[in-house]
C-alpha positions, 0 to 999 in steps of 0.5 A, a space after each residue: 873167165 871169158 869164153 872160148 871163141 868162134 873162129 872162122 877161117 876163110 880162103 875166097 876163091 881166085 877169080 881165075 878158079 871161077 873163069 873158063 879156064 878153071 881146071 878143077 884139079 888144079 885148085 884142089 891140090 893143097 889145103 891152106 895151110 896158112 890158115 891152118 897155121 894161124 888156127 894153132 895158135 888159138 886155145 884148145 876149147 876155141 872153136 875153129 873151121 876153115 873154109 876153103 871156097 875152092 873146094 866147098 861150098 862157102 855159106 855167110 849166115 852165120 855170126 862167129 866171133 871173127 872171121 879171118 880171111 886170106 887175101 890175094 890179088 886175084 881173090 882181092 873183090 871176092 875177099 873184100 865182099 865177104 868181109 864187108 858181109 860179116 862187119 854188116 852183122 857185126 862180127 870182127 873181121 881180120 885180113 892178110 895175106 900177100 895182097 893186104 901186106 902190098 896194098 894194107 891202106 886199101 884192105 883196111 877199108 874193108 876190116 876191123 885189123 889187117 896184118 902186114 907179113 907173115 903171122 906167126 909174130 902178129 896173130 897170137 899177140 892180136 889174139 890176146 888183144 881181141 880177148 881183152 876187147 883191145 884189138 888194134 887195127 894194124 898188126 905188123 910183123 918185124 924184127 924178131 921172126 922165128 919159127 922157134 916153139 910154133 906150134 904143130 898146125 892145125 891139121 885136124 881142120 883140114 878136108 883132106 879128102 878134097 884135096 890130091 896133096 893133103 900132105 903138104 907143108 912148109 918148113 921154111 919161110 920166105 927167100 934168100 933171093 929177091 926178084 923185082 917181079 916177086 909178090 912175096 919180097 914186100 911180104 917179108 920187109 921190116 924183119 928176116 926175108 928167110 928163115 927156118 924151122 929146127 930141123 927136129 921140128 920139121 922131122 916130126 911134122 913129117 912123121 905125123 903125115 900119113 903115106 909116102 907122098 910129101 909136097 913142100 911148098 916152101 918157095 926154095 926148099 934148098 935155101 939154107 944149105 945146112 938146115 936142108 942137108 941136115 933135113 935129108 939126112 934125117 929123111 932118109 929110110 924114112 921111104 917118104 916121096 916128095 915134091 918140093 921148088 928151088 932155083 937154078 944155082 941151088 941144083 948146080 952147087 954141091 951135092 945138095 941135090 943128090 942129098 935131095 934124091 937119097 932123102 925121097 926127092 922125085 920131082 922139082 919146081 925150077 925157076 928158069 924164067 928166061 934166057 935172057 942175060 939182060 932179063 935176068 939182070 934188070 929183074 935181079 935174078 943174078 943168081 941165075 946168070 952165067 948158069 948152065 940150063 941144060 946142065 940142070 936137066 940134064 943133072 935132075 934127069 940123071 937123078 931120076 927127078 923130074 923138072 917142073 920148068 917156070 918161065 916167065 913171058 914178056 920182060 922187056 928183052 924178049 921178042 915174038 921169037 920168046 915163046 917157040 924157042 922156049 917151048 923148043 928148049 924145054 922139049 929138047 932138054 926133057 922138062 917135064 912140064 911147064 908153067 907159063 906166066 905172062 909177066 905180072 907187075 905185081 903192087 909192092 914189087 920193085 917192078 910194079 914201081 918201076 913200071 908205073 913210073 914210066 906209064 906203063 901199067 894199063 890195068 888197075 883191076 887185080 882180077 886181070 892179074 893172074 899171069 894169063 893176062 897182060 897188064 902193062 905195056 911190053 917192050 919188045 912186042 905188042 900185048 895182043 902178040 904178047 898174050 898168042 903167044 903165050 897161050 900157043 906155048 902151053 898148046 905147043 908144049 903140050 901137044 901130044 907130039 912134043 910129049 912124046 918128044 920131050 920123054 924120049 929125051 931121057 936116057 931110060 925106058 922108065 924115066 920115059 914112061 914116067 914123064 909121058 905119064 906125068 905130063 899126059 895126066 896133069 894136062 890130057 884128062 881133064 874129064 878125069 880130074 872133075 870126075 874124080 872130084 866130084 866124087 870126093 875120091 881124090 885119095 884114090 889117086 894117091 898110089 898113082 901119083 906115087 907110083 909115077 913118082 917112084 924111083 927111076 934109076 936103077 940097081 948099081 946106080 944107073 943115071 946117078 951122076 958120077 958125084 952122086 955115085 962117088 957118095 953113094 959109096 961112101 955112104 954105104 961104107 961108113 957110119 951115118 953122120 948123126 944131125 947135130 954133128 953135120 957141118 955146112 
C-alpha cells in the first residue's frame, strides 16, 4: 500500500503585490480557490497545505512529495524560481495556470509535469500516474470537461482570517464570449469554453458557507441563462448578499437581472470596456455593440446594485481624449467604482498574435504586463500620453469631489450614502486596511461590508424597474416555481 502524500500547494505572489503601488487589501480579498480545487481531488489521509504568498509568509526548507504551483504572467519569474528551488532538492514540481497553458514550452523548463487548462480533467488522472511512479510531463485538458461529481473543494485549508472575502467561489467555469484581448480564452481551447456546475451542487456549496456575504468569482455569472435562473431561485430566502461579474447584454436582456437582485445580488463587476464601435468590433466584443451604457446603470441602480465599471485604455481607436470622457461618463451615470487597465496583449491571445505581427509588442518581460504599464506601441497616442493618462483616470475618478458627484447621481438618500461609503473605503483608507491586516482582523469587516451592502430600496418597491415591480407581484401571488420544473 503506498503511503499518503505530502503535498504542497503554492500560489507565488504577483510582482505588482511587492511594487509601490501594493495596496495590501487588495491582495487579501480572496483565497485561492484553484488550488483549493485541485486539493480535493487528493485521498483523505494525504497530507496537503496551501500556501498563498500574499498573505503569509512562504518558507522552502522543506521536501514535500510534490509542490503544485499556480502560474500567472506576472508572478511567472517568482513561480519559476520556486520551482527551480524544489527540483534542486528533488521533489516533483507541477505548474499551471493561465501563463503555463499560453507559454507550456517555457513553463516545462522549469517542471517535472505542467498542465494545459483547466484541472479538474487532468489532475486526478496525473495523480494516479505519479502514485504509480508514471507521471507524465504533459497534462492536457480537452474533450469531455464536466463539473459533474467534483468533489466539494478544499475549503479546510484555507486561512480564512487572511482574507476580507473568504466566501467566494465559482459555480461556472470559462466564457461564452471570446475577446481578442482576454488571457483565459487560450485557456479553455481543445475542449468546452463554458460550462457549469448542477445547480443542486452549487446550492450546497453555498449552504456550507458561513454568514450572508458571498463573492462569485466566475467570469459571467449570468452566462447560461437557465443554470443562473434556476441558481437565484434556489437562492432566494436564503438571506445571502453577493457580489458576483457579467457583461453588458446579460444585464439588459430579460429579467435575469431582477431575478439576480431577489436572490441577494448587491454589487456587479461590469465589462464596459470603451465606447468605441470600432474598438469593440476589432477586439470582438460584439456582444457589446449597439448596447445601451447608460440603460445598464441606470437598470442596476434601479435595483439598488452597485456597478463596479471595467474599461480598458489604449485600443487603437482611442485618442488622449479617452481617459476624461470615461471618467466624466462614469461619474455621470453613478458607476460606483471603477477598474482601469491599460491594454495588455497578453501570450496566447488573438491579440497578442496580432500585434506582434505587426511590430508592435515592445516588451518581453511578463513582470510589465500587469495592465499599469504599456507594452506594446498605441495607435492613436504615444505610450508616455497613454500611461498619464491612465493614472490621471484613477486620480480623477476618485477625487473626492467626483465621489461626491457620482453618489448624487442615485435617485435615494440611501443608495447615495452607500455609494459614497463604498467607493471612499475601498480607495480612501488605505492606513485603515493595513492595520486591519496586519492585526489579522480582517473578520471584523465583514458586518460593514454587509451593512453597505445591504438592500437599498425600499418597501412597496421603490427604484425597482417596472419589469422588476411587474414580477414582484406576481411572485408573491403565485406558488413558487420548483427548480427542476423552470424553463429558459
Amino acid at each position: 500500500m503506498p503511503r499518503p502524500l505530502r503535498v504542497k500547494f503554492i500560489l507565488p505572489a504577483l510582482i505588482e503585490a511587492r511594487s509601490p503601488f501594493w495596496r495590501p487589501i487588495k491582495y487579501s480579498l480572496f483565497p485561492p480557490l484553484g488550488l483549493a480545487t485541485l486539493a480535493a481531488f487528493l485521498q483523505p489521509d494525504d497530507e496537503a497545505q496551501i500556501i498563498d504568498d500574499h498573505v503569509e509568509t512562504l518558507t522552502i526548507d522543506d521536501s514535500p512529495d510534490l509542490v503544485v504551483i499556480q502560474v500567472y504572467i506576472t508572478n511567472a519569474y517568482r513561480a519559476y524560481a520556486l520551482a527551480d528551488h524544489y527540483r534542486t532538492r528533488g521533489v516533483f514540481v507541477a505548474l499551471g495556470g493561465l501563463h503555463v497553458t499560453s507559454l507550456p514550452d517555457e513553463a516545462l523548463s522549469h517542471a517535472d509535469a505542467i498542465f494545459l487548462g483547466p484541472g479538474e480533467q487532468t489532475f486526478p488522472e496525473f495523480l494516479k500516474d505519479f502514485r504509480a511512479g508514471q507521471a507524465r510531463s504533459r497534462y492536457v485538458s480537452g474533450a469531455g470537461r464536466t463539473l459533474k461529481n467534483a468533489p466539494p473543494i478544499r475549503r479546510d485549508l484555507i486561512k480564512r482570517d487572511r482574507y476580507l472575502v473568504p466566501n467566494s467561489l465559482v459555480v461556472t467555469r470559462g466564457c461564452p464570449q471570446h475577446c481578442s484581448f482576454c488571457y483565459k480564452d487560450a485557456f479553455f481551447e481543445g475542449g468546452r469554453g463554458f460550462y457549469t456546475q448542477a445547480v443542486d451542487a452549487a446550492l450546497a456549496e453555498i449552504d456550507r458557507l458561513p454568514g450572508r456575504h458571498l463573492y462569485f468569482l466566475d467570469d459571467h455569472l449570468l452566462g447560461d441563462r437557465r443554470f443562473a435562473a434556476d441558481l437565484f431561485e434556489g437562492m432566494k430566502g436564503m438571506g445571502r448578499l453577493f457580489q458576483g461579474a457579467a457583461t453588458v447584454d446579460s444585464v439588459l436582456r430579460g429579467d435575469l437581472i431582477e431575478r439576480a437582485a431577489e436572490a441577494g445580488l448587491r454589487s456587479l463587476f461590469v465589462g464596459f470596456e470603451t465606447f468605441s464601435p470600432q474598438n469593440l468590433r476589432t477586439s470582438n466584443k460584439k456582444q457589446n455593440l449597439a448596447r445601451d451604457y447608460s440603460e445598464v446603470a441606470r437598470r442596476l441602480s434601479g435595483l439598488g446594485i452597485m456597478i463596479n465599471g471595467s474599461f480598458v485604455f489604449g485600443m487603437d481607436d482611442d485618442g488622449p481624449d479617452v481617459f476624461a470622457r470615461t471618467v466624466d461618463w462614469a461619474v455621470a451615470n453613478g458607476i460606483t467604482t471603477s477598474t482601469f487597465h491599460i491594454m495588455t496583449p497578453y501570450p496566447g491571445t488573438a491579440l497578442y498574435r496580432e500585434l506582434a505581427e505587426q511590430g508592435r509588442i515592445t516588451s518581453s518581460d511578463w513582470d510589465r504586463f500587469d495592465t499599469r504599464q504599456v507594452v506594446y506601441r498605441p495607435a492613436g497616442m504615444s505610450a508616455e500620453t497613454l500611461k498619464r493618462g491612465y493614472d490621471q483616470a484613477y486620480r480623477s475618478f476618485y477625487s473626492w469631489g467626483n465621489i461626491a458627484r457620482a453618489a448624487a447621481s442615485h435617485g435615494s438618500l440611501k443608495h447615495r450614502v452607500k455609494h459614497a461609503a463604498y467607493a471612499a473605503g475601498w480607495k480612501k483608507f488605505e492606513p485603515l486596511w493595513d492595520l486591519v491586516i496586519k492585526a489579522r482582523r480582517l473578520g471584523v469587516m465583514t458586518p460593514l461590508l454587509e451593512g453597505v451592502l445591504s438592500k437599498v430600496t425600499g418597501a412597496g418597491g421603490q427604484g425597482k424597474t417596472p419589469k422588476a415591480q411587474e414580477r414582484s407581484t406576481a411572485l408573491a401571488s403565485s406558488q413558487r416555481l420548483s427548480i427542476s420544473a423552470r424553463s429558459d
